[in-house]
DSSP file (Angstrom, degrees, kcal/mol; ACC not computed):
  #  RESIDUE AA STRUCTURE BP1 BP2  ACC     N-H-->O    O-->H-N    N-H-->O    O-->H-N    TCO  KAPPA ALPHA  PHI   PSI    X-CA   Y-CA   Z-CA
    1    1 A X              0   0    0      0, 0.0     2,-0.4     0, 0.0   161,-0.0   0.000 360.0 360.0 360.0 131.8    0.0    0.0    0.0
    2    2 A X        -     0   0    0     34,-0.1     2,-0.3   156,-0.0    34,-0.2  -0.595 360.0-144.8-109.5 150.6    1.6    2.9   -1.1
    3    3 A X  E     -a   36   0A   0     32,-1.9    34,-1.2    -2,-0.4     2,-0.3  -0.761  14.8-142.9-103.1 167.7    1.3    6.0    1.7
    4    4 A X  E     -a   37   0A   0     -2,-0.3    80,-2.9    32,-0.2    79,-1.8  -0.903  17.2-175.0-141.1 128.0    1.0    9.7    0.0
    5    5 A X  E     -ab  38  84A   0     32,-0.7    34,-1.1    -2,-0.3     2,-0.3  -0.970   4.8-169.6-137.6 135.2    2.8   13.2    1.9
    6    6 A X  E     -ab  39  85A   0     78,-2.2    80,-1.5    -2,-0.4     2,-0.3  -0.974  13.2-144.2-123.2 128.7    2.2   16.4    0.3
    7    7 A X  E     -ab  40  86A   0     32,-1.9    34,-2.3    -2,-0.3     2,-0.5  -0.602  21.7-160.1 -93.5 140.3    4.3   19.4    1.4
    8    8 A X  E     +ab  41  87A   0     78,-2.4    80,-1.3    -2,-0.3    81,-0.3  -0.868  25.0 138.3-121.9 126.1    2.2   22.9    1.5
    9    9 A X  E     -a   42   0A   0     32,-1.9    34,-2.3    -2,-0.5    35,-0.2  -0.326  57.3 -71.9-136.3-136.2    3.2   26.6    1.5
   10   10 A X  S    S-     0   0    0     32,-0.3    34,-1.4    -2,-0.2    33,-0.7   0.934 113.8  -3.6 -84.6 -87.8    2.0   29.6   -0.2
   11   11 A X  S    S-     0   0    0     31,-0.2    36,-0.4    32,-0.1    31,-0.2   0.283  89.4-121.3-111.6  21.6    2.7   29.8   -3.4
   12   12 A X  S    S+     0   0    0     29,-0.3    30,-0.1    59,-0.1    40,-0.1   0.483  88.6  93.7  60.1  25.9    4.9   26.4   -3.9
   13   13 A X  S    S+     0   0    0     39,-0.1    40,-1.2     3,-0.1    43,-0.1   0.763  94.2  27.6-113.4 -39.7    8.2   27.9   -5.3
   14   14 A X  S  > S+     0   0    0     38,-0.2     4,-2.1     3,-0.1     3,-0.1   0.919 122.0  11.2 -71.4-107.1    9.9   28.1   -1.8
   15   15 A X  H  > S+     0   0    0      1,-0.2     4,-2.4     2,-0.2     5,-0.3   0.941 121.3  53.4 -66.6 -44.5    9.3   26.0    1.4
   16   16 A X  H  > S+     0   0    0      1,-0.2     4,-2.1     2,-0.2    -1,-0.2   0.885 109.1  41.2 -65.6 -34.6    7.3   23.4    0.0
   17   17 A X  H  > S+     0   0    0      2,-0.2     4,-2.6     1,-0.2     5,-0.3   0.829 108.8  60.0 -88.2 -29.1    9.2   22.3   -2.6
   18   18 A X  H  X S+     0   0    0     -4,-2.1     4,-3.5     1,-0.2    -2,-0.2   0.961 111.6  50.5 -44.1 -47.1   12.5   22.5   -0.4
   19   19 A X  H  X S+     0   0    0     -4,-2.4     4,-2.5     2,-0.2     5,-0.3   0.910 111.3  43.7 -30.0 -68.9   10.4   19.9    1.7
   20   20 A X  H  X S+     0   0    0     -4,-2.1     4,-1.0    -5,-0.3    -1,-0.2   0.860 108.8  52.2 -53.3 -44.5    9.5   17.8   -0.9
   21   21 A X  H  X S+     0   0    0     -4,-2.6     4,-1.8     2,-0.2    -2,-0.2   0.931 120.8  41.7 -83.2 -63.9   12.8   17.6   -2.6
   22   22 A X  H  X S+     0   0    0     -4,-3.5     4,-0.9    -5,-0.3    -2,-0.2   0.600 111.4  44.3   7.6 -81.6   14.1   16.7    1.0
   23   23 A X  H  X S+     0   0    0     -4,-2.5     4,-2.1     2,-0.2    -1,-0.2   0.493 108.5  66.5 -93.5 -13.0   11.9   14.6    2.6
   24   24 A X  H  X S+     0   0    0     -4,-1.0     4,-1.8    -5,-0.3    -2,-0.2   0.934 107.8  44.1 -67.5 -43.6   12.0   12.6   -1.3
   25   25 A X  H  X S+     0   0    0     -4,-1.8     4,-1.8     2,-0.2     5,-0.2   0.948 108.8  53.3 -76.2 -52.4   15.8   11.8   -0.6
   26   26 A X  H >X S+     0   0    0     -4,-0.9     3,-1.6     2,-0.2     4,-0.9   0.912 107.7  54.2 -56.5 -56.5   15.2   10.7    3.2
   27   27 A X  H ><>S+     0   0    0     -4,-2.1     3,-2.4     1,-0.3     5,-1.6   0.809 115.1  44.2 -39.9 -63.4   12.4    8.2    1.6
   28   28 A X  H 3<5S+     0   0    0     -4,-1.8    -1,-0.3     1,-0.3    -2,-0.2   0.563 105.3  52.4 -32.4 -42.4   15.2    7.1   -0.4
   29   29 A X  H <<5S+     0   0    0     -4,-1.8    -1,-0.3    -3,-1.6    -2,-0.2   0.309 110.6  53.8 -84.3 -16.1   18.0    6.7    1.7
   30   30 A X  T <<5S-     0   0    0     -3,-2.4    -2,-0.2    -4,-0.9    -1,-0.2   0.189 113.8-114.9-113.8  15.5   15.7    4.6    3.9
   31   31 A X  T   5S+     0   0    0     -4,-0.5     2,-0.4    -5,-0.3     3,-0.2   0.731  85.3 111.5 100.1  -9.4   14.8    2.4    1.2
   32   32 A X    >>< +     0   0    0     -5,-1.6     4,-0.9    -6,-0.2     3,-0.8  -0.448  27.7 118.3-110.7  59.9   11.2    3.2    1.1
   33   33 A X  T 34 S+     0   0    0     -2,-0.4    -1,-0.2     1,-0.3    -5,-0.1   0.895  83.5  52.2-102.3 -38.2   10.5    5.3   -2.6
   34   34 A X  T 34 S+     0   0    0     -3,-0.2    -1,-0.3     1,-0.2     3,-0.1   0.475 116.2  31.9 -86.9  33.5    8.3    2.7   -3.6
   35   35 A X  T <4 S+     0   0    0     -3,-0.8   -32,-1.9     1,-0.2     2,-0.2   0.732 117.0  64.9-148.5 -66.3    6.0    2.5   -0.7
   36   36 A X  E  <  -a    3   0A   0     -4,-0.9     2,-0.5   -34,-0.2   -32,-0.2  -0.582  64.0-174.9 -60.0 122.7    6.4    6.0   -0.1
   37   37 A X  E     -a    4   0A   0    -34,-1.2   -32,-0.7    -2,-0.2     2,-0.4  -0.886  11.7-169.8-117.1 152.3    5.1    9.0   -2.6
   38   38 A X  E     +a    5   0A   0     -2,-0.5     2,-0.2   -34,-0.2   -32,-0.2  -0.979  13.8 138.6-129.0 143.9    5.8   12.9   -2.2
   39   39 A X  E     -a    6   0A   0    -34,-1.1   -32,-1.9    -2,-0.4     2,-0.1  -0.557  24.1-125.3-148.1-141.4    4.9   15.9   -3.4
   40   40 A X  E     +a    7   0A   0    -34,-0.3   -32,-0.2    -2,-0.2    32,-0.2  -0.517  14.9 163.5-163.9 110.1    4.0   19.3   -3.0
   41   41 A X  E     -a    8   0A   0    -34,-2.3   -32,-1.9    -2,-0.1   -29,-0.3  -0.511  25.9-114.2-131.1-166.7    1.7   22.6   -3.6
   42   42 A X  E     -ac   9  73A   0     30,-1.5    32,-3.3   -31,-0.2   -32,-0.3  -0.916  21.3-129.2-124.5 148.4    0.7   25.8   -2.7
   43   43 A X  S    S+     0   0    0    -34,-2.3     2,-0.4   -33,-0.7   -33,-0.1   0.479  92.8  48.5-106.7  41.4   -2.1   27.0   -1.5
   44   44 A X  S    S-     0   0    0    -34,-1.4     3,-0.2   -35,-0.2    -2,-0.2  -0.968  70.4-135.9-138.7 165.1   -2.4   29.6   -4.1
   45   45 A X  S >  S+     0   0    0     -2,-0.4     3,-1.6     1,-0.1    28,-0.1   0.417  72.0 107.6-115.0  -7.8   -2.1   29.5   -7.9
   46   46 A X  T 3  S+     0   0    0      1,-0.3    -1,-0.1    26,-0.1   -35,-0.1   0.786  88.1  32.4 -38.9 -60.4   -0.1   32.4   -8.4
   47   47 A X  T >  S+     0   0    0    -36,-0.4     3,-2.1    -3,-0.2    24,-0.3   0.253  83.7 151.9 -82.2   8.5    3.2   30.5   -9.4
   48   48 A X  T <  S+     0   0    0     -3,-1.6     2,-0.4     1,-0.3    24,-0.2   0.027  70.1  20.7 -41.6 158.4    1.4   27.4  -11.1
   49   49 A X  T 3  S+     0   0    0     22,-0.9     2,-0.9    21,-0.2    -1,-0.3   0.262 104.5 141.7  58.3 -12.8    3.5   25.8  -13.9
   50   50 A X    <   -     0   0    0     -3,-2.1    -1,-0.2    -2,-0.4    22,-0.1  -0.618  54.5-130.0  14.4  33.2    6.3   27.4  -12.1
   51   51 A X        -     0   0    0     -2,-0.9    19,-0.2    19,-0.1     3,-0.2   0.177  44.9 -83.7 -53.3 151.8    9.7   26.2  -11.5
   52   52 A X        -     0   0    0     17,-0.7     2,-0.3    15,-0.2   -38,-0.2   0.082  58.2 -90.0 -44.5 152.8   11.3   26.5   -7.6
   53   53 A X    >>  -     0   0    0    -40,-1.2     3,-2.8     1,-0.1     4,-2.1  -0.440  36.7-125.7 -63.1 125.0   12.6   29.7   -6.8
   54   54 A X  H 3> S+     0   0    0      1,-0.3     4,-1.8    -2,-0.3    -1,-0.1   0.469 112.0  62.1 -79.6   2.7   16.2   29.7   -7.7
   55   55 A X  H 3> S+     0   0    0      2,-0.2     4,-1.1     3,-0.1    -1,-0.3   0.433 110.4  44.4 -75.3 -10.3   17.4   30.7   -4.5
   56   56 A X  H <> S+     0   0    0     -3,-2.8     4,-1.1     2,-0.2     5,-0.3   0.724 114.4  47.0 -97.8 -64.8   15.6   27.2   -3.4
   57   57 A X  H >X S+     0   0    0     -4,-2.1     3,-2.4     2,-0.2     4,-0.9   0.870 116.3  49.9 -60.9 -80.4   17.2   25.4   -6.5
   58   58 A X  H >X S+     0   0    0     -4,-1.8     4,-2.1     1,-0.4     3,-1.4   0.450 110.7  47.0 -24.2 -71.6   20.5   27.2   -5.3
   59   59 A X  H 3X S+     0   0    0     -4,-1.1     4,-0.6     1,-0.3    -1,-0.4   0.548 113.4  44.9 -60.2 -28.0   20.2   26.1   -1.7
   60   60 A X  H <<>S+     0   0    0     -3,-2.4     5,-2.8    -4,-1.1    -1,-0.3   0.665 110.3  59.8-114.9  -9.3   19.4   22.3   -2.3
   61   61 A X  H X<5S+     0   0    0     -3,-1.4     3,-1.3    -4,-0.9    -2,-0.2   0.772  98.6  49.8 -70.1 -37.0   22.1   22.3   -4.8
   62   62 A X  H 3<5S+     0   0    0     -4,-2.1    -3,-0.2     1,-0.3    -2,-0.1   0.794 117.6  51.8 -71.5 -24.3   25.2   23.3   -2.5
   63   63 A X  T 3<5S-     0   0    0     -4,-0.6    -1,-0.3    -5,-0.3    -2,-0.1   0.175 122.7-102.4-114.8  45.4   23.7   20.5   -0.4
   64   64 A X  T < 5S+     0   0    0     -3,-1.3     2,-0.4     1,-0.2    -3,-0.2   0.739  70.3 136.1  74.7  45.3   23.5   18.0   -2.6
   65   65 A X      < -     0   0    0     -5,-2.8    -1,-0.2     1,-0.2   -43,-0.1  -0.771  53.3-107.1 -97.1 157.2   20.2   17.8   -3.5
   66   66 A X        -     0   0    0     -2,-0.4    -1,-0.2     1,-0.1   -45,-0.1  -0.231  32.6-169.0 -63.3 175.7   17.9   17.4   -6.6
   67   67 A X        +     0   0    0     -6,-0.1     2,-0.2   -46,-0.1   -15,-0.2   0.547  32.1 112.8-147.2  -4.7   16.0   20.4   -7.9
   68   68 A X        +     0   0    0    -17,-0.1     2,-0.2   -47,-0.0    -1,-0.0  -0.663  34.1 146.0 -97.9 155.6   13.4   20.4  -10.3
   69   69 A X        -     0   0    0     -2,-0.2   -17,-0.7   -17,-0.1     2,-0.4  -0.929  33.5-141.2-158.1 133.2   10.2   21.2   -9.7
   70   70 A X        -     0   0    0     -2,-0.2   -21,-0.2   -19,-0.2   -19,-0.1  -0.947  22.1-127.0-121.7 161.9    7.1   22.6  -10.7
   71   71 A X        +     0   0    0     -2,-0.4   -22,-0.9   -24,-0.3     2,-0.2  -0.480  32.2 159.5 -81.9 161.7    4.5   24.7   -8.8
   72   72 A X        -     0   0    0    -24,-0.2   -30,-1.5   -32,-0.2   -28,-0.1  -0.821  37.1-106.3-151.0 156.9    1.0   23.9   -8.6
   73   73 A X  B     -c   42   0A   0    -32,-0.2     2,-0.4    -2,-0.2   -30,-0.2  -0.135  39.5-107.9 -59.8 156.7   -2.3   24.9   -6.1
   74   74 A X        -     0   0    0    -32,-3.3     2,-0.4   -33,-0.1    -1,-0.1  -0.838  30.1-155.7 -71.8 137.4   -3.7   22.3   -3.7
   75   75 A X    >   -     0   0    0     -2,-0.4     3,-2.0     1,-0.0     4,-0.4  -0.963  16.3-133.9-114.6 135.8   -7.1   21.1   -4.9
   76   76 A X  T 3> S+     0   0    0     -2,-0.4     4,-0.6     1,-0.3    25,-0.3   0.661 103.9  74.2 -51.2 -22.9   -9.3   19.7   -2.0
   77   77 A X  T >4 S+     0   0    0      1,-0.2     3,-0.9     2,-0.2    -1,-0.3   0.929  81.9  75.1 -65.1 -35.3  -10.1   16.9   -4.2
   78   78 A X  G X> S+     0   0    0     -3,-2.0     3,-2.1     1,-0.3     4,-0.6   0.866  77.6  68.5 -65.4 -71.3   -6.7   15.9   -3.3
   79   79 A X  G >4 S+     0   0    0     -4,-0.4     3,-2.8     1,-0.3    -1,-0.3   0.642  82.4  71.3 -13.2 -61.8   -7.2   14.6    0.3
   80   80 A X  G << S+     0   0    0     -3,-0.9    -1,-0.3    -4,-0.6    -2,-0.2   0.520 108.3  36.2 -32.3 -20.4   -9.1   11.6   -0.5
   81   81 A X  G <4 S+     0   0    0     -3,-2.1    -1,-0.3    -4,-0.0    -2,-0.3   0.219 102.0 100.1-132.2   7.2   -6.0   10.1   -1.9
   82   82 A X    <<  -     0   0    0     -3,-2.8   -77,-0.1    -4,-0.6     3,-0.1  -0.502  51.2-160.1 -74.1 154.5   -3.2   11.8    1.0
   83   83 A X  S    S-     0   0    0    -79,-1.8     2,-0.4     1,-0.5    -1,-0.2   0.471  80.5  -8.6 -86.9 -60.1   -1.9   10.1    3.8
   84   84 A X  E     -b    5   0A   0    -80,-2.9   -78,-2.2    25,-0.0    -1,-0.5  -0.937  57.6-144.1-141.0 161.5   -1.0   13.5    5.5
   85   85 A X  E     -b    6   0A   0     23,-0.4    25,-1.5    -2,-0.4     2,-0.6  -0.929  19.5-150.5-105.8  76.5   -1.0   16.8    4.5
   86   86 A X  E     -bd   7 110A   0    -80,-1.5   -78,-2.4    -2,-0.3    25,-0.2  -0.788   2.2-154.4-120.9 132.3    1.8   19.1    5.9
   87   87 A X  E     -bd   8 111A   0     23,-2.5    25,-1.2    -2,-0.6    26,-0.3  -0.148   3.3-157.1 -92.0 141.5    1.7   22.7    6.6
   88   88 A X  S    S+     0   0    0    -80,-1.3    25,-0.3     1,-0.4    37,-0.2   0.797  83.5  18.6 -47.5 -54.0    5.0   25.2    6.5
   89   89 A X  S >> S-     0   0    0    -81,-0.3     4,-0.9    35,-0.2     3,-0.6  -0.762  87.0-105.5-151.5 154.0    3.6   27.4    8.4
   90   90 A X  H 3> S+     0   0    0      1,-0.2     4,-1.6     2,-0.2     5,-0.1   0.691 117.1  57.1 -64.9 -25.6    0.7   27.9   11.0
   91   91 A X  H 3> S+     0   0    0      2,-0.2     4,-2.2     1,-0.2    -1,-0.2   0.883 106.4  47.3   6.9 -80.9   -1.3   30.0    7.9
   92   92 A X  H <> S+     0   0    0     -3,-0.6     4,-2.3   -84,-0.2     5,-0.4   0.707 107.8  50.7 -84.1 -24.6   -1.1   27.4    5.8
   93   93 A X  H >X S+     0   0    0     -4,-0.9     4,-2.2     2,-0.2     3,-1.2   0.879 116.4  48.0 -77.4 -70.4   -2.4   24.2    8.5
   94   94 A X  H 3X S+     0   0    0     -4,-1.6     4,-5.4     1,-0.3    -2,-0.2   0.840 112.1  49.9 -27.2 -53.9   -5.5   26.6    9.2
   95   95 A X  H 3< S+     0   0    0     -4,-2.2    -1,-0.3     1,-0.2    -2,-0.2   0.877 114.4  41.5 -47.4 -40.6   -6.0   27.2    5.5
   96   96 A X  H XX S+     0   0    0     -4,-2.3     4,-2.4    -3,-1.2     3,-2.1   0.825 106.7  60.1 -88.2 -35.6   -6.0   23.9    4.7
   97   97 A X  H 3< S+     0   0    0     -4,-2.2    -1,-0.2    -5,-0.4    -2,-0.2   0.875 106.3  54.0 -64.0 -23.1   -8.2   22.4    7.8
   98   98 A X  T 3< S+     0   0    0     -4,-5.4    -1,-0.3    -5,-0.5    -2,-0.2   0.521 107.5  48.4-111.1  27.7  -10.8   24.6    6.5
   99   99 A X  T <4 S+     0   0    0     -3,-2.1    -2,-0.2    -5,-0.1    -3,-0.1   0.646  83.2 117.9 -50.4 -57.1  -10.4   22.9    2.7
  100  100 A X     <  -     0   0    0     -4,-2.4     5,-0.1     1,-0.1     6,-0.1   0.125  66.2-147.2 -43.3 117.8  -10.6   19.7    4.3
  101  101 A X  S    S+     0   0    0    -25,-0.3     2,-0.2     1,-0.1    -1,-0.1   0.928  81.0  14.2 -25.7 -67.1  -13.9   17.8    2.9
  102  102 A X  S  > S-     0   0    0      1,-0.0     4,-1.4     0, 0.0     3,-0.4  -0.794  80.1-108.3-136.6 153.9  -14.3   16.0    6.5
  103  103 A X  H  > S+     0   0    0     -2,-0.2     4,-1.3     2,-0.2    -2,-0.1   0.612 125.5  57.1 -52.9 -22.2  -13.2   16.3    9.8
  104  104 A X  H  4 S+     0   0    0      2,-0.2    -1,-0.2     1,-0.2    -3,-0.0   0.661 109.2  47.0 -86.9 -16.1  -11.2   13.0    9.0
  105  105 A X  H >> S+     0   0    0     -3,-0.4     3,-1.7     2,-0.1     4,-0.5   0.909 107.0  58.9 -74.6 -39.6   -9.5   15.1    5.9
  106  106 A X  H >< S+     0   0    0     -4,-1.4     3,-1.1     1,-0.3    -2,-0.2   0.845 102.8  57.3 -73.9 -31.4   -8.9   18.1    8.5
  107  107 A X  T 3< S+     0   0    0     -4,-1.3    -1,-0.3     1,-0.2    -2,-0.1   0.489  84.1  70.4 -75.6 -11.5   -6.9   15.5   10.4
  108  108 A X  T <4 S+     0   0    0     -3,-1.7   -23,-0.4   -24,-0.0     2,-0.4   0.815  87.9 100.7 -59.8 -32.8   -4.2   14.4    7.7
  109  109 A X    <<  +     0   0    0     -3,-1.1     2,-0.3    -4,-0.5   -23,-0.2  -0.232  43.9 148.0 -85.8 127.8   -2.9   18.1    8.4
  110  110 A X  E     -d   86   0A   0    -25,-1.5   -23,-2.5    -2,-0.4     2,-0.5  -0.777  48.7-104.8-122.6-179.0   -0.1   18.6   10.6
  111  111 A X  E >   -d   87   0A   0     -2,-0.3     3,-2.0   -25,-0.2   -23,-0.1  -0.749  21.6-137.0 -98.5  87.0    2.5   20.9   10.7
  112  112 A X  G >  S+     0   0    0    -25,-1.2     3,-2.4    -2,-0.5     4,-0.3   0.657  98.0  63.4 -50.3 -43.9    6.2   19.8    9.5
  113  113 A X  G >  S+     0   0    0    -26,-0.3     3,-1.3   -25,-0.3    -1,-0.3   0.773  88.1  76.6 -64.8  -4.5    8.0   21.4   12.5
  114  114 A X  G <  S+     0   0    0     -3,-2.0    -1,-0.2     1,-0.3    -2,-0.1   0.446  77.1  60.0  41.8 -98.0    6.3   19.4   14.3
  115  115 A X  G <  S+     0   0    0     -3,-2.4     2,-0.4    31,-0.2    34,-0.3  -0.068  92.6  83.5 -96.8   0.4    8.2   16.4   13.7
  116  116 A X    X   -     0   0    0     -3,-1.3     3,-0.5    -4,-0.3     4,-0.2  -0.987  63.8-157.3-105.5 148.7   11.5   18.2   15.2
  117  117 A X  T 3  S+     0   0    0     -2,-0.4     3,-0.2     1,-0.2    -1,-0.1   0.506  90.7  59.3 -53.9 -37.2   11.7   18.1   18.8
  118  118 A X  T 3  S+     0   0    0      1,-0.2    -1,-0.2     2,-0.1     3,-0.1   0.462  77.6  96.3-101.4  25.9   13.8   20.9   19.1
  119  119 A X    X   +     0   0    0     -3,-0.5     3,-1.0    -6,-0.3    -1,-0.2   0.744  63.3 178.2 -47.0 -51.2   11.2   23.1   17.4
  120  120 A X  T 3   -     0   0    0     -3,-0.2    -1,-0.3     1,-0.2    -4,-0.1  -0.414  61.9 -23.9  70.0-137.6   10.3   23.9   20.5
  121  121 A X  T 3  S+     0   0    0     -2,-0.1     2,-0.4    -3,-0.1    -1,-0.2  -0.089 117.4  94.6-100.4  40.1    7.2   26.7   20.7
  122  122 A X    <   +     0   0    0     -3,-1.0    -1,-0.0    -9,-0.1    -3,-0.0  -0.993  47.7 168.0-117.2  77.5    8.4   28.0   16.7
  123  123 A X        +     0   0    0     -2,-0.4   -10,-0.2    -9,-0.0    -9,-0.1   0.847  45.7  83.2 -87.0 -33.0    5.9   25.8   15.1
  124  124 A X        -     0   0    0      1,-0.1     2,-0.5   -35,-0.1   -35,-0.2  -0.069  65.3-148.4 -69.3 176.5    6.6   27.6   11.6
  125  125 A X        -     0   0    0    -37,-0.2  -110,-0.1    17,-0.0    -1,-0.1  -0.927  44.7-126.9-130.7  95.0    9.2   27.3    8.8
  126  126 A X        -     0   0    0     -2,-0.5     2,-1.1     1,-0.1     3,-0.1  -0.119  20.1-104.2 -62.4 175.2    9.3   31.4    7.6
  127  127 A X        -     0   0    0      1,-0.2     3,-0.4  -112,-0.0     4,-0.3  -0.593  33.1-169.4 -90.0  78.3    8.8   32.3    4.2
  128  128 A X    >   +     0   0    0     -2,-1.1     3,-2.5     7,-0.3     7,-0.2   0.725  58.8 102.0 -38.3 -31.0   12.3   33.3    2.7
  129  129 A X  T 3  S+     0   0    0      1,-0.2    -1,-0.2     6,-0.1     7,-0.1   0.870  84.9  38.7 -17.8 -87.5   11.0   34.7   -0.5
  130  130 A X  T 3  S+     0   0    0     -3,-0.4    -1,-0.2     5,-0.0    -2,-0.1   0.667 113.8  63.1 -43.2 -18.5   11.3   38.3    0.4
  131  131 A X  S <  S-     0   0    0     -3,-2.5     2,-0.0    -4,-0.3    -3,-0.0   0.009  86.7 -83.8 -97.6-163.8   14.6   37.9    2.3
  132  132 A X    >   -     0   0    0     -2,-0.0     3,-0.8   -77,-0.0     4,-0.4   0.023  55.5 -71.9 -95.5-154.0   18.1   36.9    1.3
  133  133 A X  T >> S+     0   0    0      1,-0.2     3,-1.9     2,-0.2     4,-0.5   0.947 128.9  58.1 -38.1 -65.2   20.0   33.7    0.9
  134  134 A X  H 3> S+     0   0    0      1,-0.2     4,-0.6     2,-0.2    -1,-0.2   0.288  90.6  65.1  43.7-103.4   20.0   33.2    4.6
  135  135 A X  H <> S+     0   0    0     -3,-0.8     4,-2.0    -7,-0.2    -7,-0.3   0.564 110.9  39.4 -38.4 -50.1   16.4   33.3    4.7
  136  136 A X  H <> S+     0   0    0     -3,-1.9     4,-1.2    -4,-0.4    -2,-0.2   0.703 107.7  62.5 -87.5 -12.1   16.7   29.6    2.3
  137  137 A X  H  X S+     0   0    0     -4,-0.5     4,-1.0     2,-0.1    -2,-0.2   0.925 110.6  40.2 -86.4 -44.6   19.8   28.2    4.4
  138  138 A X  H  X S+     0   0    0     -4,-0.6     4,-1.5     2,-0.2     3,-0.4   0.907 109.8  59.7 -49.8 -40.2   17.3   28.2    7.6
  139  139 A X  H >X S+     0   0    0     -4,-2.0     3,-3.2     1,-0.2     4,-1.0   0.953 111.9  45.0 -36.3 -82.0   14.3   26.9    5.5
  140  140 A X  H 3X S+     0   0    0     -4,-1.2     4,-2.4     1,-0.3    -1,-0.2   0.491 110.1  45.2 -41.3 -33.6   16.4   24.3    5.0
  141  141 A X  H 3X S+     0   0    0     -4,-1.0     4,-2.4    -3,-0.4    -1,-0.3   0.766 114.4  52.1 -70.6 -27.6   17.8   23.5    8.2
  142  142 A X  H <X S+     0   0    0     -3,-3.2     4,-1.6    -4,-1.5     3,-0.4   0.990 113.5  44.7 -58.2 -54.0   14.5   23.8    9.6
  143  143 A X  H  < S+     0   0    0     -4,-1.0    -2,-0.2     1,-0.3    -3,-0.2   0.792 115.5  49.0 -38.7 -56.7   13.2   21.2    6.7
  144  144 A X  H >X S+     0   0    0     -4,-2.4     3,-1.8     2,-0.2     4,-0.7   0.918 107.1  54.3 -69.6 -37.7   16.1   19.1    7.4
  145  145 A X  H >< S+     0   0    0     -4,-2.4     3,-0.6    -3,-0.4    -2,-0.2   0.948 117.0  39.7 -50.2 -53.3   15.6   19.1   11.5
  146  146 A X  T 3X S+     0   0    0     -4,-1.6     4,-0.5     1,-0.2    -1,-0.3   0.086  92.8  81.0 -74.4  21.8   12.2   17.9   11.0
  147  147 A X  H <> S+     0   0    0     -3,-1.8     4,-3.2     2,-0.2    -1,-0.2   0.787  93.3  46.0-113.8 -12.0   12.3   15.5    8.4
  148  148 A X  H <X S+     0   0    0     -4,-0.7     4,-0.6    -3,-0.6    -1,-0.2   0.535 103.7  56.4 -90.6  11.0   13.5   12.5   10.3
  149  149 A X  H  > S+     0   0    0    -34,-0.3     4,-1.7    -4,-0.2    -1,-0.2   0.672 113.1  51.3-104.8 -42.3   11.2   12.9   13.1
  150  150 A X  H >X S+     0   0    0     -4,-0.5     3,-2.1     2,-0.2     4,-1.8   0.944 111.6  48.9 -47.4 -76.0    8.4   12.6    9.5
  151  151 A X  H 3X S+     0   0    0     -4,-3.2     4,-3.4     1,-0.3     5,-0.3   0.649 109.0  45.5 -33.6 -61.6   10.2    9.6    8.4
  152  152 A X  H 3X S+     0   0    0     -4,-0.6     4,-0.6     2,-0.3    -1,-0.3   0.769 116.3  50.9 -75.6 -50.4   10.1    7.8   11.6
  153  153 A X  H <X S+     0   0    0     -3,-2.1     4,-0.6    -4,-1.7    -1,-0.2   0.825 110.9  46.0 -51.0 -48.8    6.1    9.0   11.9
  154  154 A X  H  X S+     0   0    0     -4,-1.8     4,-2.2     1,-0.2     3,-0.3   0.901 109.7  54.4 -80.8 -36.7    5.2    7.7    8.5
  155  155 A X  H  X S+     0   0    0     -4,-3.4     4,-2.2    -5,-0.2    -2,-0.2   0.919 116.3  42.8 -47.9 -27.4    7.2    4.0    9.2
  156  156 A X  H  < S+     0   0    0     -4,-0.6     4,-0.5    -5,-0.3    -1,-0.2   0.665 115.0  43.9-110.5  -5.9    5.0    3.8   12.4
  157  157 A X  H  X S+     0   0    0     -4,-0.6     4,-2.9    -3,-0.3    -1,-0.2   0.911 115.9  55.7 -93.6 -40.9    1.7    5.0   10.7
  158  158 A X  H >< S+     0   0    0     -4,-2.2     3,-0.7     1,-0.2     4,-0.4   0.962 115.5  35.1 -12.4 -85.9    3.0    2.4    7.6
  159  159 A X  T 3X S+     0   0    0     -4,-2.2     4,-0.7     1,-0.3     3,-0.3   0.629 107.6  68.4 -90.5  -2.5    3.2   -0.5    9.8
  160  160 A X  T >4 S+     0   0    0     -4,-0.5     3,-1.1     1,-0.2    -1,-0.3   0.942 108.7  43.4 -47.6 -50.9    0.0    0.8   12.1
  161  161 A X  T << S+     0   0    0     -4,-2.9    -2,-0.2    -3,-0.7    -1,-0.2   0.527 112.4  53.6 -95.7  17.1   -2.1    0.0    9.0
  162  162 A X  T 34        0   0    0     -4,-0.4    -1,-0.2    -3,-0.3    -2,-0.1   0.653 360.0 360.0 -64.9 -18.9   -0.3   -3.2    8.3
  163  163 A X    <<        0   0    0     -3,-1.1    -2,-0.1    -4,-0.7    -1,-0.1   0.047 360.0 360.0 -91.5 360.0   -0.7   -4.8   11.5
């Protein structure tokens, strides 16, 4: 059974795809790509068709990551077939719990910081757009802090519904 992550931000050129692109290499590195799928939107349309923001491509290149991408919106329709749903930023989990079909949709969404422990009471991942490099070397660190505390959540939700 193959489990479904979608990463969510604004407009899907930034945080989310940094996410995606991310948490697609931990699935890999533990072995899981075919069991696990990811992806990513925005929950605006503004950047559709879109490649990541090249301060984004920049930043996941210096660390040895993949990069292409293109943006697209979230469509609601889309729940029915997620495992989970995960927010940048507290914005974006509101926005999306009040998408959510059913209360049982509204409950895929979490927030990706989250999943780090040392997140602490900083549940967001800020929006770097407007800012400088920086801005996309924290994204990233944040994205990287949380992504094994994900992994480790989606193995145990995996083998919940195997059991």
């Amino acid at each position: 059974m193959t489990y479904r992550v979608c990463f969510v931000c604004t407009g899907n050129i930034c945080r989310s795809p940094m996410a995606e692109i991310v948490f697609r290499a931990r699935v890999a590195e533990a072995g899981l790509e075919g069991e696990v799928v990811v992806d990513s939107a925005g929950t605006g349309g503004w950047h559709e068709g879109d490649a990541a923001d090249p301060r984004t491509a920049a930043v996941l290149a210096e660390n040895g990551y993949a990069t292409g991408h293109t943006a697209r919106k979230f469509q609601p329709s889309w729940f029915s077939r997620l495992d989970l749903v995960v927010a940048l930023d507290s914005g974006h989990l509101a926005d999306l719990r009040r998408l959510a079909p059913t209360e049982q949709d509204a409950r895929k969404v979490r927030l990706l910081r989250s999943y780090d422990p040392a997140a602490g009471d900083d549940p967001d991942v800020p929006d770097p757009y407007y800012g400088g490099a920086e801005g996309f070397d924290a994204c990233l660190e944040m994205v990287e802090a949380a992504s094994d505390g994900l992994l480790a959540a989606v193995r145990e939700d995996m083998e919940g519904r195997a059991a």
